[in-house]
C-alpha positions as CSV (number, residue, x, y, z in Angstrom):
1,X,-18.9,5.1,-26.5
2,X,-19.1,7.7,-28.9
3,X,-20.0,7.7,-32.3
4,X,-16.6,8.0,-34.1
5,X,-15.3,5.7,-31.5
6,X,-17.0,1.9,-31.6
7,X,-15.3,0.9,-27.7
8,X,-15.3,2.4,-24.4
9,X,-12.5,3.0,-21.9
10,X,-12.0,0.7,-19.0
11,X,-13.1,3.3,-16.8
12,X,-16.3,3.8,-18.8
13,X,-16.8,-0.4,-18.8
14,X,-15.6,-0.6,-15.2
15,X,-18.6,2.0,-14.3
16,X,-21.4,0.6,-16.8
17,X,-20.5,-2.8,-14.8
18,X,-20.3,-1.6,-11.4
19,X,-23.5,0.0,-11.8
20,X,-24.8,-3.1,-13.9
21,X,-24.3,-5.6,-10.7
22,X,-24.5,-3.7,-7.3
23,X,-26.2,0.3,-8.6
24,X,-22.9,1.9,-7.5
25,X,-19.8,4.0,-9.3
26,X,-16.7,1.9,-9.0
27,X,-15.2,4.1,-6.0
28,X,-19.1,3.2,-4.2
29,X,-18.1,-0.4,-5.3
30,X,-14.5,-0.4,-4.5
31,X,-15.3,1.0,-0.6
32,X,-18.2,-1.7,-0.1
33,X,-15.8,-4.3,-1.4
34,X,-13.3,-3.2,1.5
35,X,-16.2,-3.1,4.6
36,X,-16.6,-6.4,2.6
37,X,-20.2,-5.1,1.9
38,X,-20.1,-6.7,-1.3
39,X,-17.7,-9.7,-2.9
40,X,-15.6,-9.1,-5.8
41,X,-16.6,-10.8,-9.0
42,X,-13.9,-13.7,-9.0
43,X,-11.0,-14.9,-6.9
44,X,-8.7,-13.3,-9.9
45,X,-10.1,-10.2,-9.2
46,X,-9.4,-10.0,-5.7
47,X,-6.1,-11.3,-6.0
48,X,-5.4,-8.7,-8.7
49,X,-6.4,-5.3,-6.6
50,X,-4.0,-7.3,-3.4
51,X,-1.3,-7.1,-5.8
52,X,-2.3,-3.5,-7.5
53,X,-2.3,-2.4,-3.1
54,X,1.4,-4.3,-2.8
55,X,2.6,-2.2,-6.0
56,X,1.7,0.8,-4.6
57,X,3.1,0.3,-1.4
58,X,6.3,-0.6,-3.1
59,X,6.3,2.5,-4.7
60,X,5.5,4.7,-1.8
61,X,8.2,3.3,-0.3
62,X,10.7,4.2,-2.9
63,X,9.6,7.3,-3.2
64,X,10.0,8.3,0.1
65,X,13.4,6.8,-0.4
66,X,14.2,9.1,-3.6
67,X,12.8,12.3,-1.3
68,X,15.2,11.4,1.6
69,X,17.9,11.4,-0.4
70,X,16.7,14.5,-2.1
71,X,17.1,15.9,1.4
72,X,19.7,14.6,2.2
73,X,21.6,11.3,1.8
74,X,22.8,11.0,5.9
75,X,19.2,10.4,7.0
76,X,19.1,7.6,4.8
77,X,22.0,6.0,5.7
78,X,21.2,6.9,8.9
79,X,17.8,4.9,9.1
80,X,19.3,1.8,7.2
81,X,22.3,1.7,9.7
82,X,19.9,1.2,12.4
83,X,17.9,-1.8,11.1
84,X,21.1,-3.5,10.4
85,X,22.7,-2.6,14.0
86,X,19.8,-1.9,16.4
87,X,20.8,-0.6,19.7
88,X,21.9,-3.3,22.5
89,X,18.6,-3.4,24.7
90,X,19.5,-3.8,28.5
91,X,19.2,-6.7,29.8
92,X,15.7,-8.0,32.3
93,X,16.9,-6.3,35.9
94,X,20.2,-4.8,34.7
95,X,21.3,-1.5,34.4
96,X,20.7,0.3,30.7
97,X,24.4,0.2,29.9
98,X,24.1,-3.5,30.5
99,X,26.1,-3.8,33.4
100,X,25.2,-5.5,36.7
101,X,23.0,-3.5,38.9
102,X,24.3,-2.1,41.6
């Protein structure tokens, strides 16, 4: 808080809290929570940074998406051709053009 300014941020609240309950900044707090050292406040809470993790896996993901086709759009098409038509694996005891041995 500052004196023109009557609230804090949530980063400022977030710390003042963290310290408040457990005597540790929020990153302290936010490792312990993930050895599971300490619990997080309610199950909203937890269910909250699950979903905040899924988000920014999302976005990772399109981003490396975006950057690939940056590149060059062939390794994209490339990689999603292959999870829709994997590679025939040869068959147990056959040969690997999946013809009988012999």
């Amino acid at each position: 808080m500052t004196k023109g300014k009557p609230t804090i941020s949530a980063r400022q609240y977030e710390t003042k809290k963290a310290r408040e309950l457990f005597g540790l900044s929020p990153e302290q707090a936010m490792e312990a929570r993930r050895q599971r050292a300490i619990s997080y406040v309610s199950a909203e809470q937890r269910q909250r940074v699950e979903k905040a993790a899924v988000t920014r896996e999302e976005n990772r993901v399109v981003a490396e998406i975006k950057k690939l086709r940056a590149s060059g759009e062939r390794a994209v098409q490339e990689i999603h051709h292959r999870r829709e038509h994997p590679l025939p694996r040869p068959a147990a005891g056959g040969s690997p053009d999946g013809g009988p041995q012999g």
